[in-house]
C-alpha positions in Angstrom: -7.3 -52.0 -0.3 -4.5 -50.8 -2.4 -6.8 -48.4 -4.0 -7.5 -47.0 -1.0 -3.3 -46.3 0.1 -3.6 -44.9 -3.7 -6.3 -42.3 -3.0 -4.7 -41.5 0.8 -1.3 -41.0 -0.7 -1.9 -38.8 -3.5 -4.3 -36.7 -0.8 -1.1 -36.3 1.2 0.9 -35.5 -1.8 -1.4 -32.8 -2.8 -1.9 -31.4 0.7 1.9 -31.4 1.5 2.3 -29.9 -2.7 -0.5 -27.0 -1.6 -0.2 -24.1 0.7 -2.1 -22.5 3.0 -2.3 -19.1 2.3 -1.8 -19.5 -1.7 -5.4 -21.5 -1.1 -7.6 -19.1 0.9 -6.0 -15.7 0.7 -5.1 -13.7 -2.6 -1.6 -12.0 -4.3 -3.0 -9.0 -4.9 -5.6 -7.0 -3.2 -8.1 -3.9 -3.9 -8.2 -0.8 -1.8 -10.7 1.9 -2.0 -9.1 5.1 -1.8 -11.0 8.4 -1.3 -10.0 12.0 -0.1 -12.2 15.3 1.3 -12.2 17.4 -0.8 -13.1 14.8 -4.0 -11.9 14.4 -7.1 -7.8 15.0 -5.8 -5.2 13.6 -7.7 -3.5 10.6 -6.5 -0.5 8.9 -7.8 0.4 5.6 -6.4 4.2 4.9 -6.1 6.1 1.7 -4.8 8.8 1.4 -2.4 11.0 1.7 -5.5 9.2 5.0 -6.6 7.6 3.6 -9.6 4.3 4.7 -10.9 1.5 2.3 -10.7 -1.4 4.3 -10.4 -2.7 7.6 -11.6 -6.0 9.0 -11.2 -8.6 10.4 -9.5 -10.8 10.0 -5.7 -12.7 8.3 -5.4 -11.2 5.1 -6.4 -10.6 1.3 -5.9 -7.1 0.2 -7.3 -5.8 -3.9 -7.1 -2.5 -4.1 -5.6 0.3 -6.9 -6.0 0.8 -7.8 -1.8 4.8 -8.8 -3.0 7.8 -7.3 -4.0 9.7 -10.1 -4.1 10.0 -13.3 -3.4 10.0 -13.4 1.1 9.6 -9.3 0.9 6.0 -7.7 1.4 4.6 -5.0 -0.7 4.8 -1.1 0.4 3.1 1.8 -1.5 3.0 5.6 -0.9 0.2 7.2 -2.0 0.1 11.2 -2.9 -2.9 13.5 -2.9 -3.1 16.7 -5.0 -5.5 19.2 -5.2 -5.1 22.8 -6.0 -5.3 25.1 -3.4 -4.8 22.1 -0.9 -1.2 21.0 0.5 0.1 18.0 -1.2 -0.2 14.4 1.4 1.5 11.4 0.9 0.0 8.3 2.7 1.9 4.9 3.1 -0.1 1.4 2.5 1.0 -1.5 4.5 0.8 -5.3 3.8 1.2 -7.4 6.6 1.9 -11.6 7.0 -1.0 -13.4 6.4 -2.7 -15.4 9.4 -3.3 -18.1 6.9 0.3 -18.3 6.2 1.5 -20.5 9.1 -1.2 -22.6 8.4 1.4 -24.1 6.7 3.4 -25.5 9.4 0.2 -28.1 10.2 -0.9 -28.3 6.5 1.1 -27.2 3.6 4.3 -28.1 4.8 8.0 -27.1 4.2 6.6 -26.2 0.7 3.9 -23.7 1.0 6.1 -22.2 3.7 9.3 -21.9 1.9 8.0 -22.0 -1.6 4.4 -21.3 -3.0 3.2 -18.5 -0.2 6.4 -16.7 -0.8 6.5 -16.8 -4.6 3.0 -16.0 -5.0 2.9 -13.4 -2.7 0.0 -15.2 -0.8 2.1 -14.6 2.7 0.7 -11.2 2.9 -2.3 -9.2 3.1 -3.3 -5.6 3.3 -3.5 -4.3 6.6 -6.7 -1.8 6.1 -8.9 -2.2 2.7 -9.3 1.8 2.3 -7.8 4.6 2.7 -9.8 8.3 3.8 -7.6 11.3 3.8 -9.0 14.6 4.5 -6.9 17.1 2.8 -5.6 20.7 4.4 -6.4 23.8 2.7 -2.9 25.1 1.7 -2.1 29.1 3.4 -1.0 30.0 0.4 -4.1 28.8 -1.7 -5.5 32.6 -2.7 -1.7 34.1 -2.9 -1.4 35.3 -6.6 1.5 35.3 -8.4 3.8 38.0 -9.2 2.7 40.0 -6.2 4.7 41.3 -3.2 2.7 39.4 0.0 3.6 39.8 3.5 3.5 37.0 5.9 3.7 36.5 9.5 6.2 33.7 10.8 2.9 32.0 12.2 1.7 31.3 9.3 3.8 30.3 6.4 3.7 26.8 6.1 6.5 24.2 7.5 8.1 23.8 4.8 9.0 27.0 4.2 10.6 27.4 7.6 13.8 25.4 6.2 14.6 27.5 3.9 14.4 31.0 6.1 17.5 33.1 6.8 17.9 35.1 9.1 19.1 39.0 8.8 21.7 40.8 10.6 21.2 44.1 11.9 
């Protein structure tokens, strides 16, 4: 009998000491990244504008789903390719379903605790990403030559920086 209370209490200990998420989800996830036109460039930046990736489409890069402890994981990613205009794509993580699991089964301590640390509360919200990049206007423009462009079709960027002439 007391063997039995033994084995039930320490199965409660361990179920209140575990955590939800931390037990079927992950901390860090991949994501397949590709682009049209292949091989672009992509660098990986996070929300601090730190480099954590550099290479080339296509590609499958593991990424940490926490900043911090309580704050989820965000990522910009930036295609290059010559003759193509430059995009820069955002990668979400989002709270894990698993997560509240805690509030039936790993307690006040995977909630407030072990998810949170580990990163475990979060999860990507789409495993890859599928950019199709823009040819750039000014792709076949040479340098050091005198080109004349319609207002149409200069690209948006440029429009900041017009001025206008007086008469």
């Amino acid at each position: 009998m007391k063997k039995t209370l033994l084995i039930s209490c320490l199965t409660g200990l361990a179920l209140l000491m575990s955590s939800c998420a931390s037990i079927v989800s992950k901390s860090s996830y991949p994501i397949s990244i590709n682009s049209s036109p292949s091989e672009a460039k992509i660098i990986i930046t996070d929300a601090n504008g730190v480099q954590v990736y550099s290479g080339n489409t296509p590609a499958t890069v593991k990424l940490k789903a926490s900043a911090k402890f309580f704050k989820r994981a965000l990522y910009h990613v930036k295609f290059e390719k010559e003759g193509y205009e430059t995009k820069t794509v955002p990668i979400h993580f989002k709270v894990d379903g698993w997560y509240w699991g805690n509030i039936l089964f790993g307690g006040v301590i995977g909630l407030l605790i072990v998810d949170p640390a580990t990163g475990a509360m979060y999860k990507l919200k789409t495993e890859f990403l599928n950019e199709t990049l823009s040819k750039s206007p000014t792709a076949n423009i040479q340098k050091n030559q005198l080109h004349v462009m319609d207002i149409n079709n200069i690209p948006d960027s440029w429009k900041n920086h017009l001025v206008a002439l007086k008469k």
